[in-house]
N, C-alpha and C positions, 0 to 999 in steps of 0.2 A: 262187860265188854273187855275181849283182850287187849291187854297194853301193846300197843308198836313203837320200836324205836329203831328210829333212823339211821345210819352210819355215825354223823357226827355226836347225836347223844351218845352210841355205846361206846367211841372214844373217850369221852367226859367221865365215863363212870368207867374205865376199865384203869385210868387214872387212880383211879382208889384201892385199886386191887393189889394186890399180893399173886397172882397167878400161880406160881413154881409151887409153892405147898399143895395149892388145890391140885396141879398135874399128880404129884406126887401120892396124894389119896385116893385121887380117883387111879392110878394103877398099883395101888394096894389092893382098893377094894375088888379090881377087877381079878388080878393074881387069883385074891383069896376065894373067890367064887361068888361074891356079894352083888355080882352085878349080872344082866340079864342084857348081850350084846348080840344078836342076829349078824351074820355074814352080810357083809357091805355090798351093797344095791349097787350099780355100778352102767354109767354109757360108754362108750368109747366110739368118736368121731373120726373121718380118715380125712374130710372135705370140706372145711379147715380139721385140721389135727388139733383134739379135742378129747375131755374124758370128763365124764358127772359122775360122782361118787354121793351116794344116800347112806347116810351112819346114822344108827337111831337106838336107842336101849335106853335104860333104868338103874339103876341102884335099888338095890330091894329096902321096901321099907323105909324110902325116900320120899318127896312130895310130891316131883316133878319125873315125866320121860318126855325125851327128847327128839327130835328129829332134823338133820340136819341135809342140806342140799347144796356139796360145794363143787363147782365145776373149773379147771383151766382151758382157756383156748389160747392155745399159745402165739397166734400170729395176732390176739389184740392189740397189743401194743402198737403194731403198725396202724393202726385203726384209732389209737387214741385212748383205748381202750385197757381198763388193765385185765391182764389176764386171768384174775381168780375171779368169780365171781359168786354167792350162793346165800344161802338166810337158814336162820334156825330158830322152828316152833317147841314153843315152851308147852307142856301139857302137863294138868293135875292130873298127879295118877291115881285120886283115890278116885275120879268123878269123869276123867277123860276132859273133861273141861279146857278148851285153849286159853292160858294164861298170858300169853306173850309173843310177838312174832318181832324176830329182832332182825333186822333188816340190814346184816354186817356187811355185804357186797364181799362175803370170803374174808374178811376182815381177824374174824374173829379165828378161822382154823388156820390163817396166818400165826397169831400168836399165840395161842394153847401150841405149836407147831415147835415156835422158839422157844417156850417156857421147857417144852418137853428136852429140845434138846440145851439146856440149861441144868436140866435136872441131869441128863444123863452125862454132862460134864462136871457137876459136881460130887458123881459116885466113879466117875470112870477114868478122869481124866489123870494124868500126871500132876505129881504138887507141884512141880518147877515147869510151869508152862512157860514159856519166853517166846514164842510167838505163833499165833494162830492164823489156822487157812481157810480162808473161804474157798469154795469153788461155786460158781454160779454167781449172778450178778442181779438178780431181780428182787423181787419183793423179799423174801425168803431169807435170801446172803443177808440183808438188811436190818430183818427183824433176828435172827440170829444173832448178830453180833453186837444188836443193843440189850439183847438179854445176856448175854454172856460178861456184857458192859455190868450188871449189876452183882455180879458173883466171883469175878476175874479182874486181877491187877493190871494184867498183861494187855496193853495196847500195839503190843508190834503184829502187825497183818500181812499177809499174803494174799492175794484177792485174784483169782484167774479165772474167764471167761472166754467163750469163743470169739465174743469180740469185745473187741479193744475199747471198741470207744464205750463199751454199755459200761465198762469198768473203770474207766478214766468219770465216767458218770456217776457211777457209785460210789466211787471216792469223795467226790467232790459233796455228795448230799449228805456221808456222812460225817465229814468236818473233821472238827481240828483236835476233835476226844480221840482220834486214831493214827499210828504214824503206818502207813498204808502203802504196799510197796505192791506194783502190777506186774505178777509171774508170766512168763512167756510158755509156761504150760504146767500141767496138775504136778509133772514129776519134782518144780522148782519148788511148788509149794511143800510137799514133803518133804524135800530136802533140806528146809530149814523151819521147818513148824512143827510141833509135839502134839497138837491139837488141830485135825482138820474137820472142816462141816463139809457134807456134800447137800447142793439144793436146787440139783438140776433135772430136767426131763430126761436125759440121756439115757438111750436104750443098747449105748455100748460100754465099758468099763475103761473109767476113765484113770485108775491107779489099778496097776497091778504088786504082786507080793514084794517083787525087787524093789519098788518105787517107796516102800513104807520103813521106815528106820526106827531102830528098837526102841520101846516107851512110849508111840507114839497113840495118841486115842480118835479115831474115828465116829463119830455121830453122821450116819445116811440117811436123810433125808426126802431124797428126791422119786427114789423108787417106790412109789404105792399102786402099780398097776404089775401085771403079769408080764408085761414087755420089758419094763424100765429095768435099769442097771446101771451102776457108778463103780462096784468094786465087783474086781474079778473075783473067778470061785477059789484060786489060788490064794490070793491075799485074804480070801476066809481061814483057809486050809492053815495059812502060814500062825492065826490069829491067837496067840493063848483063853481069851474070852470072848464068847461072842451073845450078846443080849438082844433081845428081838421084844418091843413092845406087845405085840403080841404070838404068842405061838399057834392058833389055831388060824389067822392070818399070814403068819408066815410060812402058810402050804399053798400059799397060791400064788402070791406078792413078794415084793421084797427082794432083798440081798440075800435072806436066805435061802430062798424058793430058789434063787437061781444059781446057788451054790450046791443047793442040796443037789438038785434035777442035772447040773455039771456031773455030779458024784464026786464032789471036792470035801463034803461034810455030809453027816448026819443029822438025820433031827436034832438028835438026843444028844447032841455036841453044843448045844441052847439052851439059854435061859432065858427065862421073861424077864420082864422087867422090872414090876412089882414084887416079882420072889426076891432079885437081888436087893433090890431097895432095903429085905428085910433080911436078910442074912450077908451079912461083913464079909464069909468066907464064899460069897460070887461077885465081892467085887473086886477094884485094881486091891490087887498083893503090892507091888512093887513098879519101882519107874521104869523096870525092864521090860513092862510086859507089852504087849499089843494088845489092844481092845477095840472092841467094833459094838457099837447099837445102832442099830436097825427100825427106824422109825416109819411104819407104815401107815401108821395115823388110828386112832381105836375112838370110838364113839364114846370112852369113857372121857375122854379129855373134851368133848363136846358138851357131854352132860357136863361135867364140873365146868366148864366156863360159861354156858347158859344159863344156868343155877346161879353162879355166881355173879353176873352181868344184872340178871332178874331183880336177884333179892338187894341189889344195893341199888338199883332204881327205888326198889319199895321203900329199901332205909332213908334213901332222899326226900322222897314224898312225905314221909311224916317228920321228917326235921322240919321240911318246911310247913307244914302244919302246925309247928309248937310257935 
């Protein structure tokens, strides 16, 4: 019988985890060719505004593939309701056998989400951060900057949302670990952060090139469907480095798709992610530079937190066996 576990077990046990490393292998191995990822399944709703995304692949010569099913419908909230919602089936790949249904409610590509962009602020970002931007105010801004909380000294925040009070909210739930200051728009937060996350549905650009001051490092977020956009194809144009989780998704999706398709850049003006991970000369040079990654979400980061989620259920169970 497959194991199921509910939201609150996989909080219990994601507790034990280490996350950021696991992101960081699974887009090595994906870079390096080691993984077997299909172009992402995809719904997109107009009645409520709405979008399912289905990521599902393997690691060769791994134990497990995966399949995962995470949707936003963004007016839940008014409903009560949180807006992510979805679950990810664990499968034996030598036997197809269902091992596991884990019942995240989106839980879980919430924070493979954040870990990812943890990771890419630890290759990308400026050493002298002194103070970080959120934009976006939901689940997302949140788990963001409690992972950044684990790798980052720098507690000074910038936090701007289209409204006011969801960010006067967000302050408040994330307490007294942040000194937390509410921008009157994206350009204040530039103007005084080295480090900004984007983690909104915005399907217009919300910084353009003028708005970005030198050194400063960018992690996007929010953009994983063909509509969405947070930075202009300018402030690509202007970027000295720009890194895109994945390159054969960022032809359709993304910050870069929609810089490319502007004709602000080239493909071939990108790097992945797992390349730079592995070569020092793709990542920051200097505090001078602008950098942009590009997170449109890759089912390798699924597999490795599924995997990872799984087999430390299993390590629980036989503790408690001894």
């Amino acid at each position: 019988m497959p194991v199921i576990l509910n939201l609150n077990e996989i909080k219990n046990l994601i507790q034990h985890l280490d996350v950021i490393p696991s992101m960081q292998e699974g887009f090595v191995q994906y870079s390096n060719g080691q993984t077997v990822v299909p172009p992402v399944g995809e719904l997109l709703f107009e009645d409520p505004p709405g979008d399912v995304h289905i990521k599902y692949g393997y690691i060769k010569k791994d134990d497990f593939y995966i399949i995962k099913i995470a949707s936003g419908f963004y007016e839940n909230p008014t409903l009560g309701i949180a807006s992510g919602q979805g679950l990810m089936l664990v499968f034996k790949q030598k036997t197809g056998e269902l091992a596991a249904v884990l019942l995240d409610e989106g839980y879980l590509t919430d924070i493979r989400t954040a870990a990812a962009g943890a990771l890419a602020t630890q290759y990308f970002a400026p050493k002298n951060v002194r103070a970080i931007g959120i934009i976006g105010t939901g689940v997302q801004a949140k788990f963001q900057l409690q992972y950044l909380e684990k790798i980052l000294k720098c507690r000074e925040v910038w936090l701007w949302g289209r409204n006011e009070l969801h960010a006067e909210k967000l302050k408040q739930n994330l307490g007294s670990n942040w000194n937390i200051h509410i921008a009157t728009s994206p350009s204040q937060v530039a103007h005084n952060c080295q480090l900004i996350v984007t983690t909104t549905p915005s399907e217009t650009a919300l910084f353009n090139a003028d708005d970005i001051q030198a050194g400063t490092h960018i992690t996007a977020v929010g953009s994983d469907t063909a509509s969405k956009q947070e930075l202009s194809g300018d402030l690509l144009q202007k970027a000295d480095l720009i890194i895109a989780d994945s390159l054969p998704q960022s032809k359709s999706r993304g910050e870069v798709y929609q810089a490319v398709k502007g004709g602000f850049i080239q493909s071939n003006d990108v790097y992945e992610l797992g390349t730079a991970i592995q070569d020092p000369k793709l990542q920051r040079q200097n505090d001078h530079q602008i950098t942009i990654v590009d997170l449109t979400g890759v089912a390798v980061q699924d597999i490795m937190i599924a995997k990872s989620v799984y087999l430390q259920h299993l390590l629980n169970q036989q503790h408690a066996q001894l």
